[in-house]
C-alpha positions as CSV (number, residue, x, y, z in Angstrom):
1,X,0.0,0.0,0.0
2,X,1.3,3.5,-0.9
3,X,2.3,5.6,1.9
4,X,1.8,8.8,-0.4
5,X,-1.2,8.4,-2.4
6,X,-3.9,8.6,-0.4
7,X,-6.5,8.2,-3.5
8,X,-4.7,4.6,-4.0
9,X,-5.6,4.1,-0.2
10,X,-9.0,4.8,-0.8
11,X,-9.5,2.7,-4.1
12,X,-8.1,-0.5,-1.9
13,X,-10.3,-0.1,0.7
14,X,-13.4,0.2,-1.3
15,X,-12.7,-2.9,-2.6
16,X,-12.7,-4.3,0.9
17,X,-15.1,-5.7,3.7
18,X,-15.2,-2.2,5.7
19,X,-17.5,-0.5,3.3
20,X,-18.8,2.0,6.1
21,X,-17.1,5.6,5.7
22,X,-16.8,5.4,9.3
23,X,-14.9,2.2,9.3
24,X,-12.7,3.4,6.8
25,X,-11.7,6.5,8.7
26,X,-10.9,4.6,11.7
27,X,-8.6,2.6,9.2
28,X,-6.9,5.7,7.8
29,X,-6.3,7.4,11.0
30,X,-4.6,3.9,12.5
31,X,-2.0,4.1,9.7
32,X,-1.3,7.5,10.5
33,X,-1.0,7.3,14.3
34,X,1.1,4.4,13.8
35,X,5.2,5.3,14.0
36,X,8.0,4.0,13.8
37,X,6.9,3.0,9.6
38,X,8.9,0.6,7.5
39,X,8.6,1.9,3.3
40,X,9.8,-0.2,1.1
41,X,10.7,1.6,-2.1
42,X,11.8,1.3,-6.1
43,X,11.2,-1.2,-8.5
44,X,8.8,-4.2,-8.4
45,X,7.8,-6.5,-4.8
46,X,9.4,-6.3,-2.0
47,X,11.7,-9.5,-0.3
48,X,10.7,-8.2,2.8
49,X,7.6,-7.2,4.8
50,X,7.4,-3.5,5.2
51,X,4.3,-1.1,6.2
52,X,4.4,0.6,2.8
53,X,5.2,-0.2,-0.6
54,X,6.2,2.6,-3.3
55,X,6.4,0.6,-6.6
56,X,8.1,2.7,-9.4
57,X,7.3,0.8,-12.2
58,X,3.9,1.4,-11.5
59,X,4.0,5.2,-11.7
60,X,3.5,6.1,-8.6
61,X,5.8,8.8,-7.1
62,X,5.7,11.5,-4.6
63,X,7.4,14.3,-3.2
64,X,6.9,13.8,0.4
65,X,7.4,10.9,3.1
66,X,4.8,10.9,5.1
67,X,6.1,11.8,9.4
68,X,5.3,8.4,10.8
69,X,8.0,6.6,8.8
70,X,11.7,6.5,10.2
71,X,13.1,3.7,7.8
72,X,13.3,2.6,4.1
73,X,14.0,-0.5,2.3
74,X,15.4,-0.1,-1.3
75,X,14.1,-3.4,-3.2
76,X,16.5,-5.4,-5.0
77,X,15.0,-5.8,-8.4
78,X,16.4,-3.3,-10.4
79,X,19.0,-0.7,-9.2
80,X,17.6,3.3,-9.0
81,X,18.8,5.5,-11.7
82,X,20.7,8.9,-10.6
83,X,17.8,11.3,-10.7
84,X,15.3,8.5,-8.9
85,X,18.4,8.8,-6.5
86,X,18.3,12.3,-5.7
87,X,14.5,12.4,-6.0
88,X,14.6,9.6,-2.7
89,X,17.1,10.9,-1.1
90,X,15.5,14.7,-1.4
91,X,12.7,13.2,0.6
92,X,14.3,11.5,3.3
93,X,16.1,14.5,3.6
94,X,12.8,16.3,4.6
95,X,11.5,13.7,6.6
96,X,12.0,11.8,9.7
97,X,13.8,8.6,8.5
98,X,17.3,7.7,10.2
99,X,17.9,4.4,8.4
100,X,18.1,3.3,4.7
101,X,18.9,-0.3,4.2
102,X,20.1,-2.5,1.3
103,X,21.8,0.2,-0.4
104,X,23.6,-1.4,-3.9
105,X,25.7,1.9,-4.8
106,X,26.6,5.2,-3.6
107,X,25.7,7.7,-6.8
108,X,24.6,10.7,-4.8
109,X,26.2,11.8,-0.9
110,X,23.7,9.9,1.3
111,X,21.2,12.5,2.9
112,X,22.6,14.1,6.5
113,X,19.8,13.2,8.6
114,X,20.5,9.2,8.4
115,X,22.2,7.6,11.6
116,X,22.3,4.2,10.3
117,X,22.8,2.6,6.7
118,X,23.0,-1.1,5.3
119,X,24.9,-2.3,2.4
120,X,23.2,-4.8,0.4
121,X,25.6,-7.5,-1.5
122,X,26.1,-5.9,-4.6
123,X,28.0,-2.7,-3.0
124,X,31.5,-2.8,-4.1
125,X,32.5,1.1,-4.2
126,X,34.2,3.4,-2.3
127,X,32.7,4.8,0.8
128,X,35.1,8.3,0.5
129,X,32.7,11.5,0.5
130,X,29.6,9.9,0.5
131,X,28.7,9.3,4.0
132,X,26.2,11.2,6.2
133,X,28.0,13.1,8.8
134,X,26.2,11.9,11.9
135,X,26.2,8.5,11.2
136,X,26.0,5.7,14.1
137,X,25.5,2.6,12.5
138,X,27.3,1.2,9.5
139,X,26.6,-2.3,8.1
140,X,27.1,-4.8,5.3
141,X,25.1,-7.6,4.2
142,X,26.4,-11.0,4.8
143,X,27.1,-12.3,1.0
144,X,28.4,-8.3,0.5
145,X,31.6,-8.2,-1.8
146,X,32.8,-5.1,-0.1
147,X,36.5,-5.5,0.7
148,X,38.0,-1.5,0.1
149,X,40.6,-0.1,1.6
150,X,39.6,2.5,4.9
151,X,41.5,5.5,5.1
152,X,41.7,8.3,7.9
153,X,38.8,10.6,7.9
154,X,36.1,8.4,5.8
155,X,34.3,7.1,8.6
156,X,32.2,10.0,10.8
157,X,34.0,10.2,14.9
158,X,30.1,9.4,15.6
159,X,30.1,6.0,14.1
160,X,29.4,3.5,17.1
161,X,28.6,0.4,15.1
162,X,30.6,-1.3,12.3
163,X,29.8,-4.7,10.6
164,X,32.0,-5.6,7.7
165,X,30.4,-8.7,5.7
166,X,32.6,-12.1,5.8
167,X,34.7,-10.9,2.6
168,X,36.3,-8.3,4.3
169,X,39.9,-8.2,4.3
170,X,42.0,-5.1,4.1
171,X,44.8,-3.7,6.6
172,X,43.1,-1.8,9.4
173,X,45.8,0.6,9.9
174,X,46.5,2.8,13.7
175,X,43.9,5.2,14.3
176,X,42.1,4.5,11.0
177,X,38.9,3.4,13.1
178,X,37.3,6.6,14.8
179,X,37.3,6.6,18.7
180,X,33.8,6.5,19.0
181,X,33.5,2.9,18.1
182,X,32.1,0.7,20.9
183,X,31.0,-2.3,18.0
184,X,33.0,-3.9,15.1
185,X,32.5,-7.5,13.6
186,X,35.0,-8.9,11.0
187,X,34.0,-12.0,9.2
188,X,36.0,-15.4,8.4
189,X,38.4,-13.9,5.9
190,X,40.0,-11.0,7.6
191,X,43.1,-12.7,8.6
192,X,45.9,-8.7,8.6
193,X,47.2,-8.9,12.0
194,X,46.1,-6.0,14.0
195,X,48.5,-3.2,15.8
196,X,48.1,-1.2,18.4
197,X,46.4,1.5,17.9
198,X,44.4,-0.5,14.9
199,X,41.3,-0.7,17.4
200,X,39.5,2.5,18.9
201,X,40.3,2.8,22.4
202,X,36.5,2.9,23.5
203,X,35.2,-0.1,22.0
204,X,33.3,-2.7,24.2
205,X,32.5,-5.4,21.8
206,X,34.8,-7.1,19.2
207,X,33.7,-10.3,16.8
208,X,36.6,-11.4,14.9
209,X,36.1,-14.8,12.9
210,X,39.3,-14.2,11.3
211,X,42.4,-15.2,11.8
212,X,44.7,-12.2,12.5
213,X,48.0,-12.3,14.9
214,X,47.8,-9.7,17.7
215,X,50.2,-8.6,20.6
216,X,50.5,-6.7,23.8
217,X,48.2,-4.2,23.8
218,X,46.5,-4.7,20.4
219,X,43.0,-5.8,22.7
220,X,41.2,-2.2,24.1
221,X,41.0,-2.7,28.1
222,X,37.4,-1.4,27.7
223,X,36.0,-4.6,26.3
224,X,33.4,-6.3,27.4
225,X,32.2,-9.1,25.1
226,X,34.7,-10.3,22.8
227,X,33.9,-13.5,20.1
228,X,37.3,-14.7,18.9
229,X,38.3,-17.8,17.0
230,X,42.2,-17.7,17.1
231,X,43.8,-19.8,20.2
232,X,46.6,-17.7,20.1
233,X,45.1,-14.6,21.9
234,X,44.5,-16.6,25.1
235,X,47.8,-14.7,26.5
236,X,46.5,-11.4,25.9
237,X,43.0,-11.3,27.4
238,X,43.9,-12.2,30.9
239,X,44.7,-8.4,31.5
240,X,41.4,-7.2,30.1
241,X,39.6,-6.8,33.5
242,X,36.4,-4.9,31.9
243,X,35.6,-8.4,30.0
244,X,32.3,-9.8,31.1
245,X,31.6,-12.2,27.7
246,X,33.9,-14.3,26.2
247,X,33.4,-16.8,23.3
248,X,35.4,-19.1,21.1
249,X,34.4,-19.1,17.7
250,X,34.0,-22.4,16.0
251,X,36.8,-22.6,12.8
252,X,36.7,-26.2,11.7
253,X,40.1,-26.1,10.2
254,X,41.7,-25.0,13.2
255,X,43.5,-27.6,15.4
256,X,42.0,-28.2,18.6
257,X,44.0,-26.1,21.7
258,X,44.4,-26.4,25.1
259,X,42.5,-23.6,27.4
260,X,43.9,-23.0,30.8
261,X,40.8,-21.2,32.8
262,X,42.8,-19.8,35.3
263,X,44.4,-17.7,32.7
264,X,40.8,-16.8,31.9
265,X,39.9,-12.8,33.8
266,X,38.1,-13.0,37.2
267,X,35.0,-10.2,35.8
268,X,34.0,-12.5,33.2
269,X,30.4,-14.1,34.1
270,X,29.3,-15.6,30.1
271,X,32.0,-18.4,28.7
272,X,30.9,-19.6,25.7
273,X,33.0,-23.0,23.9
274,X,32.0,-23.1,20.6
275,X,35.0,-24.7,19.3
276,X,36.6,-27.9,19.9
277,X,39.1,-27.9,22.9
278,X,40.7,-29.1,26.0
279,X,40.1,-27.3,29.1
280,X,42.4,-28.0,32.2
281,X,42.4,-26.0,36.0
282,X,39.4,-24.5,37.4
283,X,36.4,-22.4,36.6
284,X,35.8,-19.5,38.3
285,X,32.6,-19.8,40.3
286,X,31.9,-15.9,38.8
287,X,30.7,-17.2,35.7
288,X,26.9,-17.9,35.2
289,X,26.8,-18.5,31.5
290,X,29.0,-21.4,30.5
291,X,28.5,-23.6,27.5
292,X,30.9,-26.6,26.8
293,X,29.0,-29.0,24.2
294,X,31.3,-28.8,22.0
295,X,33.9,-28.8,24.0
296,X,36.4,-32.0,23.2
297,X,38.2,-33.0,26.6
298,X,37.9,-31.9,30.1
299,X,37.7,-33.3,33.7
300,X,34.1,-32.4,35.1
301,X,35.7,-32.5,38.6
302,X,38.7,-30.4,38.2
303,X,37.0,-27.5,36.2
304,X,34.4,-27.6,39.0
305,X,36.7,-28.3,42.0
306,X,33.7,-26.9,44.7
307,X,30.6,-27.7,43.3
308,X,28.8,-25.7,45.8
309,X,30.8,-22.3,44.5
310,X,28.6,-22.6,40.8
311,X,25.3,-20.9,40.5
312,X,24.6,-20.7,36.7
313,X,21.8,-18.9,35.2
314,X,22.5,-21.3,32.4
315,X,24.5,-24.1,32.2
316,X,24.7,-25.9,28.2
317,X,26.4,-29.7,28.1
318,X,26.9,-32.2,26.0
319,X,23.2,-34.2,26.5
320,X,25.0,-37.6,25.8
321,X,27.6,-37.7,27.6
322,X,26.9,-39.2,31.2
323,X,29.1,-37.2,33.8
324,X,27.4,-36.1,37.0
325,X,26.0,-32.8,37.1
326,X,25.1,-33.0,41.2
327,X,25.3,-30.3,43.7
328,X,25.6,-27.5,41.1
329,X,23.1,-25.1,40.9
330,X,21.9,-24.5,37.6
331,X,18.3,-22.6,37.0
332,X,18.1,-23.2,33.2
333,X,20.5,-26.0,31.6
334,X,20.7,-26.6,27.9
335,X,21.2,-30.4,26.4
336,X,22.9,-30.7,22.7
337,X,23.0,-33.6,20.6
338,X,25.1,-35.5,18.1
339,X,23.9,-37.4,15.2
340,X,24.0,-40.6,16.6
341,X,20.9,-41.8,19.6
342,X,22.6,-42.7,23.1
343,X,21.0,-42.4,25.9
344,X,20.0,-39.4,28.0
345,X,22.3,-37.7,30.4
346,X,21.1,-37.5,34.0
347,X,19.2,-33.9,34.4
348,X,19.6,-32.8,38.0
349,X,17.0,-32.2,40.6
350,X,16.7,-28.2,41.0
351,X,16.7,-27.3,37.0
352,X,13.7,-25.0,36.2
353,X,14.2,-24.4,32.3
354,X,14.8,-27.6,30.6
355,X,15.8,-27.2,26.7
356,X,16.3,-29.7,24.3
357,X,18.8,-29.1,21.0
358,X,18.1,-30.9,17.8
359,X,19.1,-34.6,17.5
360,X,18.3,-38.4,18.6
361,X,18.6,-39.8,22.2
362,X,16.4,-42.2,24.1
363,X,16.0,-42.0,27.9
364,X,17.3,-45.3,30.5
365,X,15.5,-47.7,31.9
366,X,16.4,-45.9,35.1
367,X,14.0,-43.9,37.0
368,X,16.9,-41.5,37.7
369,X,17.3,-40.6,34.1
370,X,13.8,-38.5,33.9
371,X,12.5,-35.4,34.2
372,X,12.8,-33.9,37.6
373,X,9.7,-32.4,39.1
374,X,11.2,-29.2,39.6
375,X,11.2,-28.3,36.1
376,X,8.8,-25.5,35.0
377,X,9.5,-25.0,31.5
378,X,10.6,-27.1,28.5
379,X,12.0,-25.4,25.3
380,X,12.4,-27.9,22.1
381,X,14.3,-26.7,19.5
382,X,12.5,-28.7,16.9
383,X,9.2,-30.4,17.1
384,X,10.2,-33.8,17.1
385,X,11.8,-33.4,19.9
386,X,7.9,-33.7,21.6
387,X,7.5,-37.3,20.3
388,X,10.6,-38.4,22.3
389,X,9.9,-37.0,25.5
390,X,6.0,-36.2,25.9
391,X,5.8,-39.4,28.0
392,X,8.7,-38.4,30.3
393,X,6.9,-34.5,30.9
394,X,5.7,-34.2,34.9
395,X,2.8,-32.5,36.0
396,X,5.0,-29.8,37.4
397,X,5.7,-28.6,33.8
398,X,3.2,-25.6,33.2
399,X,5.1,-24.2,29.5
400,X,6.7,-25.6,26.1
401,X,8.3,-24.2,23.9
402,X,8.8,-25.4,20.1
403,X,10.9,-23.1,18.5
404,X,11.2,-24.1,14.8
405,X,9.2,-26.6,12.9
406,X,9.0,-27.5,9.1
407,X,6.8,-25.2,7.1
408,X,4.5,-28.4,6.2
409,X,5.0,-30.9,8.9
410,X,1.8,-32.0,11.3
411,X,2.8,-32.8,14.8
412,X,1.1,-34.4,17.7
413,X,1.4,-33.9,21.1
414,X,0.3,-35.9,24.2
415,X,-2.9,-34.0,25.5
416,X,-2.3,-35.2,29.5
417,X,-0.7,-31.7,30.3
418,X,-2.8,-29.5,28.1
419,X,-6.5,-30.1,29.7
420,X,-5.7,-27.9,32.7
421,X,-6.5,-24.2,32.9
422,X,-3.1,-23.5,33.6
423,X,-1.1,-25.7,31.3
424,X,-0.6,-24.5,27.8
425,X,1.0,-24.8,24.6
426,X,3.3,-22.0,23.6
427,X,4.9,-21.7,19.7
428,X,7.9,-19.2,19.9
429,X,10.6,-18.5,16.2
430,X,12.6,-16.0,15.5
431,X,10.1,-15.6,12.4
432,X,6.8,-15.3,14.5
433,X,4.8,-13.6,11.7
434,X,5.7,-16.6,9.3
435,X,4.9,-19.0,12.2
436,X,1.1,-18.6,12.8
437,X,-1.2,-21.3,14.1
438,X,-4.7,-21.5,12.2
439,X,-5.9,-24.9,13.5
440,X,-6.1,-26.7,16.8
441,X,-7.7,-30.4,16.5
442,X,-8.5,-32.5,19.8
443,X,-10.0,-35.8,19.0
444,X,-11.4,-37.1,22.2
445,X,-12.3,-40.4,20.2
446,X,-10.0,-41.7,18.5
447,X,-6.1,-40.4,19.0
448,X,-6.3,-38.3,22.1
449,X,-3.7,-35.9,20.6
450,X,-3.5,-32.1,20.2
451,X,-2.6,-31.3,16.5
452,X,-1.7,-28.2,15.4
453,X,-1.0,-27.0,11.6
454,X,0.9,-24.1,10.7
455,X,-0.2,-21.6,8.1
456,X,1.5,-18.6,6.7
């Protein structure tokens, strides 16, 4: 729908249900009370689901966006011309939009007003002269080619956010980077080792999939989260005593190191493995976030020496493997699973938030290797997950969670847990709006089973 024409609005909406003129001005004045708009905006349909659609190729233009909108989406079908440039970017100029996303060239200097810009995939050029002068937030798309050399003085001293795309890969020399950066992600292929001075001084989170050498001094002291997938910067992060988050990116082709923990800082309370590894010595009992599923080797009872030091928040293990977890305290603990079934690792009395990661397992014979009543909440990460464990769910469970399911799968779920007022059944993705639920089935006589069918 055109967020400029209002005749066009009109003609839709006579074509509709809500006939009444009443009705219809209700309508109209919800879209303009709305804020916060999304416009998508050039040639043919949009990839993405936006408030507004302006399609060029259908004639319709207009010199004015409308207040409510703060961000526009360029479509990807075919590129804007110069003057449709200028013409766009004369009307975000005059309006209230900060952000312009999927941008696939740079022909005119991007309008002042914008704090944050994306880079679609096609972007190769230069980014010299072109860039508004209060900018905040600079990104590129993940399949982006952009891989240009940054000079002094391109990038705006109010840039706080910087995402190169996984191509990425020229020397970041001293001071290059403006001060003002607290965020700054380099992909897989960066692998130019980094001086002092190459990172801004104020910058509290680095991601670096790369592979580039440091030294002494190269890592800011005012970090806080850093994602790192290079084995050899161990010996430089113990002095960083503002780090809170710290995770080991997974590279595949990288050989599997050993990780000391007490070389690890004493402020950090998130610890993420993602990598293959060995860990040896003791956890600190300030961390509250640890994940070692992936993790290769380690000796339960030496990284936790005093079990009754650990409190996690969340606690994510390898779901097969069958080392105690007893006598920690963990509120919400995370099982992950290989390809191949085995059985069930023991799941502590005292966990609240159960979740279950994609893969096979089967549970023992065992009473021991159930559910424990003092779980609250179950989270699958895939639907089938329910067939393998809806037998195993107590009664003190009041909420699940399926998080992803195929788009044309039918599932059923054991209704024992769902016929109480204050049981219920609870769909959660990352794509909610593509993940609705039309249809809820209970057959009392035949298959006693809730079935539910998704519907976009």
């Amino acid at each position: 729908m055109s967020c400029f024409q209002e005749e066009d609005r009109e003609s839709d909406f006579r074509k509709s249900v809500f006939t009444l003129e009443s009705y219809r001005s209700l309508l109209f004045r919800s879209f303009n009370q709305k804020s916060n708009c999304t416009l998508s905006y050039g040639y043919g349909s949009s990839s993405y689901e936006t408030d507004y659609s302006i399609d060029l190729g259908r004639g319709k233009t207009k010199d004015k966006i409308t207040p409510n909108i703060t961000k526009v989406f360029l479509k990807t079908n075919d590129e804007l011309g110069k003057k449709e440039t200028e013409i766009l970017y004369g009307m975000i100029s005059n309006s209230n939009v900060f952000k312009l996303k999927k941008i696939p060239s740079l022909k005119s200097v991007l309008p002042a007003n914008l704090t944050a810009i994306t880079f679609n995939h096609e972007f190769k050029g230069s980014l010299a002269g072109y860039l508004p002068p209060k900018l905040e937030k600079l990104k590129f798309d993940w399949e982006s080619d952009f891989d240009e050399r940054i000079l002094a003085g391109v990038l705006p001293n109010t840039l706080k956010k910087l995402k190169f795309a996984p191509y990425f890969n020229k020397r970041l020399e001293p001071h290059v980077l403006p001060s003002s950066l607290t965020f700054l992600e380099l992909g897989g292929d960066y692998d130019k080792p980094l001086k002092v001075g190459s990172l801004p001084p104020n910058l509290r989170v680095l991601i670096h999939k790369g592979r580039s050498a440091i030294s002494d001094g190269v890592l800011p002291e005012s970090l806080c989260t850093l994602v790192f997938g290079n084995f050899k910067w161990f010996p430089f992060i113990k002095s960083l005593n503002n780090l809170t988050t710290l995770t080991l990116f997974n590279r595949v082709y990288d050989s599997t190191g050993t990780i000391d923990l007490s070389d690890l800082p004493d402020s950090l309370t998130s610890l993420d493995f993602q990598s293959p590894c060995r860990l040896v010595s003791s956890l600190s009992p300030s961390i509250k976030y640890l994940d070692i599923h992936r993790t290769t080797e380690y000796d339960i009872d030496e990284i936790f020496k005093d079990r009754s030091q650990y409190h996690f928040e969340r606690l994510c293990v390898d779901g097969n493997k069958q080392e105690s977890l007893d006598n920690l305290k963990i509120k919400e603990l995370h099982l992950k699973f290989g390809n191949s079934e085995s059985i069930l690792r023991y799941i502590p009395y005292g966990v609240e938030t159960l979740y279950f990661g994609n893969g096979q397992f089967k549970f023992a014979e065992k009473d021991r290797y159930s559910i424990p009543s003092s779980v609250r909440k179950i989270i699958c990460q895939y639907y089938k997950t329910i067939n393998l464990i809806e037998s195993e769910i107590p009664n003190s469970v009041e909420e699940v969670v399926i998080k992803y399911f195929s788009s044309s799968e039918r599932f059923t779920v054991c209704k024992r847990w769902f016929n109480e007022t204050d049981k219920y059944l609870y769909f959660n993705t990352y794509r909610i709006k593509m993940y609705n639920f039309q249809e809820y089935k209970y057959d009392r006589q035949s298959t006693g089973k809730l079935i539910c069918k998704r519907y976009n």
